[in-house]
N, CA, C and O atoms as a DFTB+ gen file, in Angstrom:
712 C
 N C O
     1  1      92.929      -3.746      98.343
     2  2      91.808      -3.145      97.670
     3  2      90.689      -4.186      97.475
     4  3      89.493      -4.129      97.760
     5  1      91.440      -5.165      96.898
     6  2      90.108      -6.485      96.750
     7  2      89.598      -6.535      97.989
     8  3      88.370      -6.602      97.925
     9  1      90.016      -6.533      99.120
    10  2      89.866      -7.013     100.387
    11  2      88.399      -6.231     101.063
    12  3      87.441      -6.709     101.670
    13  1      88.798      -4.557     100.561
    14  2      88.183      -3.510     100.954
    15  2      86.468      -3.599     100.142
    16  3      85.561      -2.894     100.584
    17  1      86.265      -4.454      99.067
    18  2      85.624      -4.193      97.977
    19  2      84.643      -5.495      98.519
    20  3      83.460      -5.445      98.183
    21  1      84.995      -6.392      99.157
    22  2      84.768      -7.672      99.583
    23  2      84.354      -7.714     100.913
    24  3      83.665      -8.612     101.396
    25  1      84.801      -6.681     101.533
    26  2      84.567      -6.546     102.923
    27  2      82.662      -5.613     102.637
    28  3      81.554      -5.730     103.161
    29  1      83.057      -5.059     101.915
    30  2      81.801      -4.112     101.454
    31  2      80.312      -4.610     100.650
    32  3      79.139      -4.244     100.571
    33  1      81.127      -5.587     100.178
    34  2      80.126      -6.337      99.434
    35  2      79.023      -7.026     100.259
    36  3      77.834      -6.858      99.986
    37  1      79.478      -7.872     101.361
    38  2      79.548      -8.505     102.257
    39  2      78.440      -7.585     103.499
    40  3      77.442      -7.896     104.149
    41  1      79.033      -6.715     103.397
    42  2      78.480      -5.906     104.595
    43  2      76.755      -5.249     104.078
    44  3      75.750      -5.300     104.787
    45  1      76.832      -4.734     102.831
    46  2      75.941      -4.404     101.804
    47  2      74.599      -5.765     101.805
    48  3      73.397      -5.720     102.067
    49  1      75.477      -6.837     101.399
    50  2      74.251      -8.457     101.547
    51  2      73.702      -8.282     103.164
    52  3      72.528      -8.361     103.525
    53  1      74.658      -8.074     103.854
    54  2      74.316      -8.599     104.836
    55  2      73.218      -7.598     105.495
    56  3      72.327      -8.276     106.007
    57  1      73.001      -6.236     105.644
    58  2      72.500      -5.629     106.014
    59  2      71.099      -5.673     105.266
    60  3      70.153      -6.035     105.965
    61  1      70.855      -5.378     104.034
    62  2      69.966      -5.187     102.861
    63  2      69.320      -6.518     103.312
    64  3      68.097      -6.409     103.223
    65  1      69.773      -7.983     103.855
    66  2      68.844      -9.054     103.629
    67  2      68.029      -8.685     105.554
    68  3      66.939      -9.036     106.005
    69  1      69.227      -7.825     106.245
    70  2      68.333      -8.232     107.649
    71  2      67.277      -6.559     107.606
    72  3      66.374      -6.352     108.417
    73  1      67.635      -5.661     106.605
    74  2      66.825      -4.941     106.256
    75  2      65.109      -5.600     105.087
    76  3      64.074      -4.951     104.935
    77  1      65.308      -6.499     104.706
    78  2      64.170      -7.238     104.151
    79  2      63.737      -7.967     104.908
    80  3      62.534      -8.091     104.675
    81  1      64.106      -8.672     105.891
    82  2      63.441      -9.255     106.914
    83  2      62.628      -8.668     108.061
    84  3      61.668      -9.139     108.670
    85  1      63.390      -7.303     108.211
    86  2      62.483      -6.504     108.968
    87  2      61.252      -5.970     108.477
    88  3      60.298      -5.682     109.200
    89  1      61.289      -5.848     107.278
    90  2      60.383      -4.623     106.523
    91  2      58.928      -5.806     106.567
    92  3      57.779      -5.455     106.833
    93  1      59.400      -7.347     106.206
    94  2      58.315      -8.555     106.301
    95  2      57.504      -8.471     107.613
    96  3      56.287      -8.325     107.733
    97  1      58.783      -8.641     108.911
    98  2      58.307      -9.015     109.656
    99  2      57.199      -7.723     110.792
   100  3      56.236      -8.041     111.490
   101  1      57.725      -6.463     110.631
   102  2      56.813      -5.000     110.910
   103  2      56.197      -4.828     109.986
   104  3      55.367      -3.943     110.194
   105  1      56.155      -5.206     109.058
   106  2      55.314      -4.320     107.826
   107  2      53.679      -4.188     108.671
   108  3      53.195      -4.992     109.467
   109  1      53.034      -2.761     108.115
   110  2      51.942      -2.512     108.762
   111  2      50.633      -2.499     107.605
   112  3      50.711      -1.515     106.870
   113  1      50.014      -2.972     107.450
   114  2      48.862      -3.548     106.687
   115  2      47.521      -1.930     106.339
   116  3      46.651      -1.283     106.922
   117  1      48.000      -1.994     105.433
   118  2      46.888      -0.779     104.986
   119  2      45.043      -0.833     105.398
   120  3      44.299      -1.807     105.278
   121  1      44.706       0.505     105.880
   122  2      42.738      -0.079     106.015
   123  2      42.684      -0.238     104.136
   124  3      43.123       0.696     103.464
   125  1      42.108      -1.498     103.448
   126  2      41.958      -1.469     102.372
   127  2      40.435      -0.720     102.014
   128  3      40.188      -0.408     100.850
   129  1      39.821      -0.561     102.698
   130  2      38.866       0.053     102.598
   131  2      39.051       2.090     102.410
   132  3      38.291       2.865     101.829
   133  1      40.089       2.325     103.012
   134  2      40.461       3.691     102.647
   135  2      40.994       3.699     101.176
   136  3      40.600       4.500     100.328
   137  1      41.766       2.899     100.996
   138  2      42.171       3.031      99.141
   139  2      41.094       2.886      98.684
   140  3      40.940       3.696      97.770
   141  1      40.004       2.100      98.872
   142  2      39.070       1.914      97.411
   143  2      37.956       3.500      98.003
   144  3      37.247       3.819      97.049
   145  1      37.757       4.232      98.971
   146  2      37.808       5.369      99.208
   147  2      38.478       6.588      98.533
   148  3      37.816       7.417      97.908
   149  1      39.726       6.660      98.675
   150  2      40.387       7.397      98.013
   151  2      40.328       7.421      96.701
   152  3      40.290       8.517      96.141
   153  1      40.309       6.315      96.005
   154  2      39.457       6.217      94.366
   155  2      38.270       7.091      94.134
   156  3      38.337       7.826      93.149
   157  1      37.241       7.137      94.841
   158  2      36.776       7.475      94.884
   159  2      36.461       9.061      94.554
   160  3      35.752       9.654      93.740
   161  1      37.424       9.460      95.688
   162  2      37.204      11.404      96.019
   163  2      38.031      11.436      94.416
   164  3      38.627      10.649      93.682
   165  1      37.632      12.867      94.441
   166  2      38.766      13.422      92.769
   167  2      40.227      13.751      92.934
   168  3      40.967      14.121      92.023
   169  1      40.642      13.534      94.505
   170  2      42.115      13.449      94.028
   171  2      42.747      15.197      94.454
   172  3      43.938      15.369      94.718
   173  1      41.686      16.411      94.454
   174  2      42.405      17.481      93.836
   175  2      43.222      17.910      95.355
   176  3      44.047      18.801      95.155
   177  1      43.156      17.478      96.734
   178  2      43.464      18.241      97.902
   179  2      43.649      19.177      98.232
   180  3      44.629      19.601      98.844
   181  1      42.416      19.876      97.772
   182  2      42.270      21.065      98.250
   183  2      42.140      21.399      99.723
   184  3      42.669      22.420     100.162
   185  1      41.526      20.661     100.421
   186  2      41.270      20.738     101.826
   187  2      40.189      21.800     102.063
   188  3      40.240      22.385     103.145
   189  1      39.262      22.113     101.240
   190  2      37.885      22.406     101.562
   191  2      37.054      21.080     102.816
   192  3      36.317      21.212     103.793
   193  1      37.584      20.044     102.211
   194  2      36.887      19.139     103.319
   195  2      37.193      19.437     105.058
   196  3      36.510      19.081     106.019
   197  1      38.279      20.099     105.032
   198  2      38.467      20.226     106.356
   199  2      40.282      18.948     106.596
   200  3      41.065      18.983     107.544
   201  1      40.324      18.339     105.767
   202  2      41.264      17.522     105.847
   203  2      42.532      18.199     105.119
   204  3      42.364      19.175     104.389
   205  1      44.528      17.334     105.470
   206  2      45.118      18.234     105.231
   207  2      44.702      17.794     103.397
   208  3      44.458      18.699     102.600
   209  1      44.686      16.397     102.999
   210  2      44.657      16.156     101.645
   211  2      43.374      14.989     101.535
   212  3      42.598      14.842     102.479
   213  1      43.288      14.405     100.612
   214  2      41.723      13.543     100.117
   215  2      42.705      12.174     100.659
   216  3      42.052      11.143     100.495
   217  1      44.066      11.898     101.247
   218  2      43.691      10.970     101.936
   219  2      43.580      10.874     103.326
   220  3      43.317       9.747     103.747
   221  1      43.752      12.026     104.377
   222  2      42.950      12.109     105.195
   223  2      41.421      12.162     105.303
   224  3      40.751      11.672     106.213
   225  1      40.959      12.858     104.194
   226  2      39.397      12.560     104.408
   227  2      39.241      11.311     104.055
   228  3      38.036      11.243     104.298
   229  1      39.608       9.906     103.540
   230  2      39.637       8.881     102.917
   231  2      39.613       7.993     104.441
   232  3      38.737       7.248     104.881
   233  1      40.704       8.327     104.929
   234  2      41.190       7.737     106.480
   235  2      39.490       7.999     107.138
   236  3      38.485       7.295     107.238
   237  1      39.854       9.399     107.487
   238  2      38.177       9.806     108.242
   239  2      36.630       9.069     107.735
   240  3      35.744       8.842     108.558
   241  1      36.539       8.866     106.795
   242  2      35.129       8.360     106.301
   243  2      35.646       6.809     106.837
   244  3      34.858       6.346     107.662
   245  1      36.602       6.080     106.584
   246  2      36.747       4.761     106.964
   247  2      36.499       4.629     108.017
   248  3      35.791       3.667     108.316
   249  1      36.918       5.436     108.935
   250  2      36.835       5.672     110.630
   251  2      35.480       5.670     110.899
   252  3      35.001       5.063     111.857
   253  1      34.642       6.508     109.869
   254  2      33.225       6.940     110.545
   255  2      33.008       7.957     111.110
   256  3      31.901       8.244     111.566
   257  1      34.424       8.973     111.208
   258  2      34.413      10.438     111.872
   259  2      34.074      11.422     111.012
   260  3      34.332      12.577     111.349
   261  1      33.310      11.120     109.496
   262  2      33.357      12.316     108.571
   263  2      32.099      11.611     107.944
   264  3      31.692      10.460     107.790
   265  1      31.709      12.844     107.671
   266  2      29.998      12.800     106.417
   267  2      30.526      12.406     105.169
   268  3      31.643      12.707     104.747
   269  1      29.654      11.703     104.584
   270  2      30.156      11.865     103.098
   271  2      29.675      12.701     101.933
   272  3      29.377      12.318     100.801
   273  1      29.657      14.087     102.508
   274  2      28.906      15.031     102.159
   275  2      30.182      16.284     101.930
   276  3      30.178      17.386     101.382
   277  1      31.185      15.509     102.623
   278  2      32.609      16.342     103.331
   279  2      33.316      16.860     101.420
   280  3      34.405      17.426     101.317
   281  1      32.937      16.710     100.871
   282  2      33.854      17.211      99.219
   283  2      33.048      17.951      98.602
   284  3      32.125      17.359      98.042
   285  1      33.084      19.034      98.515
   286  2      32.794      20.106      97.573
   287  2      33.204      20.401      95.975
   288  3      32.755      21.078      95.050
   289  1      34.217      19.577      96.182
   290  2      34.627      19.549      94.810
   291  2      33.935      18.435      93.972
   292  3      33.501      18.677      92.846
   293  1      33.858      17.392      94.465
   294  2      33.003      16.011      93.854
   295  2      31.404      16.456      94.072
   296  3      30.603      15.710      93.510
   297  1      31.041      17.181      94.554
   298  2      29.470      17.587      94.373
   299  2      28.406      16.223      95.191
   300  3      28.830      15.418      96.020
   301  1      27.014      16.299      94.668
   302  2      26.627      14.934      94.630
   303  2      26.947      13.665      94.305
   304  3      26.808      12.695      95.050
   305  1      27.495      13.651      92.896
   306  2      28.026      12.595      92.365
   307  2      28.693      11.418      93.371
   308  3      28.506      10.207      93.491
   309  1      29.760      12.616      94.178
   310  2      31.302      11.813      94.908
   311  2      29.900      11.405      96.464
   312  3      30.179      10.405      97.126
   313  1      28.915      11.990      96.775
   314  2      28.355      12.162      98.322
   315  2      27.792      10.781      97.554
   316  3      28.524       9.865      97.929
   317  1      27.011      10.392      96.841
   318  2      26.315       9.325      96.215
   319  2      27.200       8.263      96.321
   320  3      26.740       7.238      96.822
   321  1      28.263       8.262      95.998
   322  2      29.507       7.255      95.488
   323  2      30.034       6.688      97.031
   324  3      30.431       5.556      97.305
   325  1      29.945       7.450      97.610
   326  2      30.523       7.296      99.170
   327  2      29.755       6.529     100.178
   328  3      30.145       5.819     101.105
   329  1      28.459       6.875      99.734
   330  2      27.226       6.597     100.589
   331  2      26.948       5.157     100.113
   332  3      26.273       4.461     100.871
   333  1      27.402       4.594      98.900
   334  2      27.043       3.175      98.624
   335  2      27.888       2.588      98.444
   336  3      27.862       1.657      97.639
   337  1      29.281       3.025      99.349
   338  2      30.255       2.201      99.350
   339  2      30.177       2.052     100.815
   340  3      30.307       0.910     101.256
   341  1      29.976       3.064     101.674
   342  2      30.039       2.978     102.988
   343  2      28.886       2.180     103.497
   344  3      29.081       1.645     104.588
   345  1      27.693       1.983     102.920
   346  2      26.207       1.591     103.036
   347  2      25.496       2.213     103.841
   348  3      24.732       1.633     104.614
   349  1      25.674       3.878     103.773
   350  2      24.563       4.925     104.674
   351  2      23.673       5.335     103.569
   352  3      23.641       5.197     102.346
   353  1      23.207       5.702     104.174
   354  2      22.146       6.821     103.688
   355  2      22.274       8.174     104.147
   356  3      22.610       8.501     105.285
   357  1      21.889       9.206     102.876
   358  2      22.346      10.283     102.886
   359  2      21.210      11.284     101.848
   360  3      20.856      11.011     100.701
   361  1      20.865      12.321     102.564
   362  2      19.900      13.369     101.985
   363  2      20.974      14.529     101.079
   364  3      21.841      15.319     101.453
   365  1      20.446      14.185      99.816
   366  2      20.851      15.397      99.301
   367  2      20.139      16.303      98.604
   368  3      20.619      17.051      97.752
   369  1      18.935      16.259      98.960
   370  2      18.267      17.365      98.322
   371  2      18.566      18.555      98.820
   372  3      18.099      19.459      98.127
   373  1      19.181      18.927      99.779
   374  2      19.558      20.335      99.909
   375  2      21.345      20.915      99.182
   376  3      21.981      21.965      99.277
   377  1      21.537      19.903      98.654
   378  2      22.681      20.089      98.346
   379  2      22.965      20.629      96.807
   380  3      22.581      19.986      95.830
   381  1      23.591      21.724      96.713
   382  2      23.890      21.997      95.462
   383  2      24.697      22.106      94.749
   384  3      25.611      22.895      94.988
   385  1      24.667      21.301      93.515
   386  2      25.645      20.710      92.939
   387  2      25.555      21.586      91.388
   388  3      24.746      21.589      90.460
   389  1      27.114      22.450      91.739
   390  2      27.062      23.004      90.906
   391  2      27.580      22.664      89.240
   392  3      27.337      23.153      88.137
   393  1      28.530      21.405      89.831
   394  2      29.312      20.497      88.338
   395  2      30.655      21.441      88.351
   396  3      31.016      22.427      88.993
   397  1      31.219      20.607      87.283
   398  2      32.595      20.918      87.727
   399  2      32.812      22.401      87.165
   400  3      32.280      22.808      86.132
   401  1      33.614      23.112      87.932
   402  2      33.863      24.780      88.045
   403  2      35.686      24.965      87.556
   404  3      36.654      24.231      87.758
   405  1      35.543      26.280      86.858
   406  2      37.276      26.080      86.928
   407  2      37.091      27.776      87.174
   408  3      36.031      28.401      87.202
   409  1      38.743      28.397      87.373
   410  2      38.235      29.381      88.442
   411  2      38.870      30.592      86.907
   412  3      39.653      30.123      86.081
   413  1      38.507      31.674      86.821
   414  2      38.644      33.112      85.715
   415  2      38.927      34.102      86.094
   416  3      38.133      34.701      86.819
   417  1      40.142      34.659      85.764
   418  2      40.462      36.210      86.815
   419  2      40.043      36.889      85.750
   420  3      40.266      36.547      84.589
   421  1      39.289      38.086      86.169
   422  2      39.086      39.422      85.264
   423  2      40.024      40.203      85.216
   424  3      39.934      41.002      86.148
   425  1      41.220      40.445      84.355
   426  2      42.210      40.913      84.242
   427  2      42.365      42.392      84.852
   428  3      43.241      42.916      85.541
   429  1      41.066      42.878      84.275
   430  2      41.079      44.588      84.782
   431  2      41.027      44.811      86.295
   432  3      41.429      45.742      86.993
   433  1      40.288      43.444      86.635
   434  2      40.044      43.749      88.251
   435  2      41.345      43.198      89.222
   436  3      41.319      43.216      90.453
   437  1      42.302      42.785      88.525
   438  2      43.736      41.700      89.256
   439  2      44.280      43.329      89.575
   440  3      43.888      44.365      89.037
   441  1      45.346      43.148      90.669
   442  2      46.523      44.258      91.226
   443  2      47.296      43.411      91.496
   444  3      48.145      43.581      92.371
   445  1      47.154      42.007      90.622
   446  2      48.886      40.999      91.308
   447  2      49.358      40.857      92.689
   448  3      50.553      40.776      92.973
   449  1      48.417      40.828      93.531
   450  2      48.682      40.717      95.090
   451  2      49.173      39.412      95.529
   452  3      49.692      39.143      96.612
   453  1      48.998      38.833      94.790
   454  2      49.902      37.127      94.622
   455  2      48.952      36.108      95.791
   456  3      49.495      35.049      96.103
   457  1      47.966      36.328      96.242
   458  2      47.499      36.063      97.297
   459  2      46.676      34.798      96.660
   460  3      46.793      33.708      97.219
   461  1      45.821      34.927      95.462
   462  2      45.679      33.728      95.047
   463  2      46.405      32.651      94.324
   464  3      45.862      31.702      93.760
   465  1      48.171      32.972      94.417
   466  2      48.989      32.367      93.676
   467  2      49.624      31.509      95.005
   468  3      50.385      30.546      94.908
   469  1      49.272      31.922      95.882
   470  2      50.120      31.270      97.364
   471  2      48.910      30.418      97.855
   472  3      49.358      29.466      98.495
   473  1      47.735      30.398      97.809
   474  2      46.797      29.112      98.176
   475  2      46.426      28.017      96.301
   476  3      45.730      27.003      96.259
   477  1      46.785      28.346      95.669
   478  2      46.373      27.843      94.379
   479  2      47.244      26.174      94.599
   480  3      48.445      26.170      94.870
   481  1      46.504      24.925      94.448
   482  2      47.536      24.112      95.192
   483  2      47.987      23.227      94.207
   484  3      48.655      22.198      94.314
   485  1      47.429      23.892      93.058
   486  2      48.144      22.984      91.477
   487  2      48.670      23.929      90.934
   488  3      48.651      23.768      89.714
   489  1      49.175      24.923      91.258
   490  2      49.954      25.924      90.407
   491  2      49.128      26.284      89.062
   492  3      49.698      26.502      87.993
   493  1      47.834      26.319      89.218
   494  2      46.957      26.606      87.909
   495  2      47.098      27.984      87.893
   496  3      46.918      28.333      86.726
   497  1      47.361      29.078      88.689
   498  2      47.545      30.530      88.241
   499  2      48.960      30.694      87.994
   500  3      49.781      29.929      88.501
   501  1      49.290      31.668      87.227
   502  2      50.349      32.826      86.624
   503  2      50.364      33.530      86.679
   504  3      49.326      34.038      86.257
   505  1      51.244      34.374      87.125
   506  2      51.593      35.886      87.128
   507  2      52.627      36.544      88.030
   508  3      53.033      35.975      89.043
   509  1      53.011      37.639      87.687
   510  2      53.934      37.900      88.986
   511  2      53.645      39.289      89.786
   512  3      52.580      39.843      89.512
   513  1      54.229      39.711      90.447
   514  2      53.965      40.583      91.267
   515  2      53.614      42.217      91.104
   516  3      54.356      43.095      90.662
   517  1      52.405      42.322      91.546
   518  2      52.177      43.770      90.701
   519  2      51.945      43.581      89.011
   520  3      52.301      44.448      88.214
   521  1      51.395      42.506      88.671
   522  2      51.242      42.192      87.238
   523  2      49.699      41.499      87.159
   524  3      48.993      41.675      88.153
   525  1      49.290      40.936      86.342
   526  2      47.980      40.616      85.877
   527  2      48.136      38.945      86.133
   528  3      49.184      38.300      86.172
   529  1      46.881      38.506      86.278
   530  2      47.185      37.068      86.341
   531  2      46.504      35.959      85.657
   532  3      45.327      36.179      85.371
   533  1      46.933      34.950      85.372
   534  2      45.646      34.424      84.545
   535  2      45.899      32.780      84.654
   536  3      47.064      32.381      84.681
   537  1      44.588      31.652      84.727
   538  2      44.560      30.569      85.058
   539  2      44.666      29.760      84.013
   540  3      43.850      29.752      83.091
   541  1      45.518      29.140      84.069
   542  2      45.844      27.391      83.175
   543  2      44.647      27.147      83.569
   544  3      44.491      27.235      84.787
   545  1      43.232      26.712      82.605
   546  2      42.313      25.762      83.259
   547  2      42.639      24.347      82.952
   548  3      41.913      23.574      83.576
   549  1      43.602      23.709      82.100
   550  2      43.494      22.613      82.272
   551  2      44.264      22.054      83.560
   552  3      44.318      20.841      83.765
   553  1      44.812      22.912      84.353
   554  2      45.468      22.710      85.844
   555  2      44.623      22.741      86.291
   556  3      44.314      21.687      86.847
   557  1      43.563      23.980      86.408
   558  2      43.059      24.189      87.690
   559  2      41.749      23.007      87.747
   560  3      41.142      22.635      86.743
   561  1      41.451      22.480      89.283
   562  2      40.799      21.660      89.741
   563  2      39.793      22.358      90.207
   564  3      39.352      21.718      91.163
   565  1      39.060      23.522      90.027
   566  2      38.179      24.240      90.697
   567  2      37.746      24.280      92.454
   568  3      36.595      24.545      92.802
   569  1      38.583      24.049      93.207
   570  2      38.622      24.156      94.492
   571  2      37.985      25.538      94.715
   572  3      37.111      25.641      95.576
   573  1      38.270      26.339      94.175
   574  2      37.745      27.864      94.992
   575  2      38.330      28.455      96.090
   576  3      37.718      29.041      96.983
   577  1      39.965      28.235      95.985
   578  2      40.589      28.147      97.515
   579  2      40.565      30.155      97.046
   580  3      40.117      31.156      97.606
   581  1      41.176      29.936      95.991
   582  2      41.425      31.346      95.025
   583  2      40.627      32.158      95.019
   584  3      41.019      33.237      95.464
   585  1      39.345      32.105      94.601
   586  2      38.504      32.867      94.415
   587  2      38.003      33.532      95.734
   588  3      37.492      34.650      95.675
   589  1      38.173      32.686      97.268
   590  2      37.930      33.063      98.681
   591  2      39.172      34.517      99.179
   592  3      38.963      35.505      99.882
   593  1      40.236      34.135      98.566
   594  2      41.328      34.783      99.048
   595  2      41.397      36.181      98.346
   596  3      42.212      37.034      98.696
   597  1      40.560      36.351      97.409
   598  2      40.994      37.595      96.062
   599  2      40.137      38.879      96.773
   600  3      38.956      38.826      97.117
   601  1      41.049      40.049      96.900
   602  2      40.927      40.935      97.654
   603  2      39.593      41.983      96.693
   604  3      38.608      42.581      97.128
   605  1      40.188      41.823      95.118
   606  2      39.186      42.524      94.678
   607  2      38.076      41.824      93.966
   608  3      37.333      42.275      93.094
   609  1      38.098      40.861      94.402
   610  2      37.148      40.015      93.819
   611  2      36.921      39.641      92.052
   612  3      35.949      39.265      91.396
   613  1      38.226      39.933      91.746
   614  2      38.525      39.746      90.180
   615  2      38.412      38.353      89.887
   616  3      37.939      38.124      88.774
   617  1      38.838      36.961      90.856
   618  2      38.549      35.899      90.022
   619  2      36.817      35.401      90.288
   620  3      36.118      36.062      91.056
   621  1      36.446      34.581      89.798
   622  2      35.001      34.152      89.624
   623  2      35.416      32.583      89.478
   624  3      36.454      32.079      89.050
   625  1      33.937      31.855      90.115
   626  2      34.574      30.330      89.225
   627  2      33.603      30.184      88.185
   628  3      32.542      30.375      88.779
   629  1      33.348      29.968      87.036
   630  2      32.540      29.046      86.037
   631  2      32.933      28.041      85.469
   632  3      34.061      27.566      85.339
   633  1      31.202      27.484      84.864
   634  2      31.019      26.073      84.659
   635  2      32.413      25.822      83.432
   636  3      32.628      26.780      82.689
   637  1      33.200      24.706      83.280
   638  2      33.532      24.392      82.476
   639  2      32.788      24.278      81.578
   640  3      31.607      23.940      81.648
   641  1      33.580      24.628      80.358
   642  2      32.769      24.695      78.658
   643  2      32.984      23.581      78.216
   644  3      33.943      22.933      78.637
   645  1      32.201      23.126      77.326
   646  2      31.747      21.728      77.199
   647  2      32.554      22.046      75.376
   648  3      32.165      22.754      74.448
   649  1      33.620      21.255      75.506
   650  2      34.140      21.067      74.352
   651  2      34.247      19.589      73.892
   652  3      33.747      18.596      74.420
   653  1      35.290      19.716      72.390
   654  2      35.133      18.263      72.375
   655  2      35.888      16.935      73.339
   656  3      35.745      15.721      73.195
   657  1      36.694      17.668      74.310
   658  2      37.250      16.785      75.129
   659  2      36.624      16.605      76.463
   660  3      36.963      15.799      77.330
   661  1      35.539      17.583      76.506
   662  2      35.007      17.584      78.119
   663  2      33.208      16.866      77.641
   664  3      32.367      16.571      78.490
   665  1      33.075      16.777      76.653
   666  2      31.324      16.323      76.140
   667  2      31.616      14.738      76.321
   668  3      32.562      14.099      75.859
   669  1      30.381      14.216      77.240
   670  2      30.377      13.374      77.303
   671  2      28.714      12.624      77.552
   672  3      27.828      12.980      78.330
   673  1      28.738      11.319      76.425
   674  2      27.281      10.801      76.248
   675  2      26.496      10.338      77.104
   676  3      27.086       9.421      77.674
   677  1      25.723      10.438      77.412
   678  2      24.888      10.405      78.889
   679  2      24.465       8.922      78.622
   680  3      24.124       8.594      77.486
   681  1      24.483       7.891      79.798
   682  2      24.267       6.888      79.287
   683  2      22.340       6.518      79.665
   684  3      21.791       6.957      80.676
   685  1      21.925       6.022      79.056
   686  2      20.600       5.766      79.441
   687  2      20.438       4.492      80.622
   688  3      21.152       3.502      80.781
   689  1      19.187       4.942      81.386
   690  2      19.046       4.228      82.288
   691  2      18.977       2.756      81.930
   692  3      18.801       2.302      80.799
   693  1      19.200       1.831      83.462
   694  2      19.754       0.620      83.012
   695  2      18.394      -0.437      83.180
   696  3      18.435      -1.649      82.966
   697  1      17.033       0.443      83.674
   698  2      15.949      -0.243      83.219
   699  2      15.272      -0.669      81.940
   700  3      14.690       0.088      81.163
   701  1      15.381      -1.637      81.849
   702  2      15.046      -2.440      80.472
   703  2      13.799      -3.325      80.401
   704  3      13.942      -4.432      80.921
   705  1      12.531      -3.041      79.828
   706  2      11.358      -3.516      79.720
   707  2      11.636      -4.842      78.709
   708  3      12.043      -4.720      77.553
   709  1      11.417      -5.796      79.195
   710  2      11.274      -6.978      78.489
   711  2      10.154      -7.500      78.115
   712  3      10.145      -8.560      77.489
């Protein structure tokens, strides 16, 4: 039994150290420029961008194969943020930025078709089948995947309400007359 326990021990070191030597010697080196990217976007992967999640679009903008115009969910803010990390330039006056949205089913108008419960990609809706449905907003990320899919057009998105956890002090510009 000792023998068996020793033989194992043995075999365990031995593998695990030529398994750490491999992992050193292949290891494959991240674009660091896509992580400080991915900081960037909000995270929600919706795939409005066209990507499967925000770190494929993260990959793509590093590449240079994507606008940074590509997030609907980040509005101007994220196209601004992108554009002076990447160092382009970018027109957004045609762009409209609606601020952040969370999505509202009108109860009377739901028939529980579950159709916006199967693209919803934070599980921010509830309900079950042939029943009424209604959104967690502190889940939902306002993607609008939901509101595209709704047969009777019962959900809507609106502006988040500005409470005391969502109000926030606008900071004044950082020009300073001396």
């Amino acid at each position: 039994m000792i023998l068996a326990i020793g033989s194992l021990t043995a075999m365990g070191a031995a593998l695990g150290t030529v398994l750490g030597v491999a992992a050193r010697y292949f290891a494959v080196e991240g674009n660091p420029l896509e992580a400080e990217i991915l900081g960037l976007l909000p995270g929600s992967n919706c795939a409005q961008c066209g990507f499967v999640g925000c770190a494929g679009a993260a990959a793509a903008l590093a590449a240079g194969e994507a606008q940074v115009t590509l997030c609907p969910p980040g509005g101007k803010a994220v196209a601004e943020k992108l554009a002076k990390k990447l160092g382009v330039s970018v027109d957004l006056s045609h762009a409209e930025d609606k601020g952040p949205q969370v999505a509202f089913i009108n109860e009377d108008s739901c028939i529980g078709c579950l159709r916006c419960i199967k693209d919803c990609s934070t599980d921010a809706i509830v309900g079950a089948p042939k029943q009424m449905h209604t959104v967690v907003s502190e889940v939902c990320h306002g993607c609008g995947k939901c509101f595209k899919v709704c047969p009777t057009e019962a959900i809507e998105m609106r502006p988040i309400a500005t409470t005391i956890e969502t109000w926030h002090w606008h900071k004044p510009g950082s020009t300073l007359s001396h």
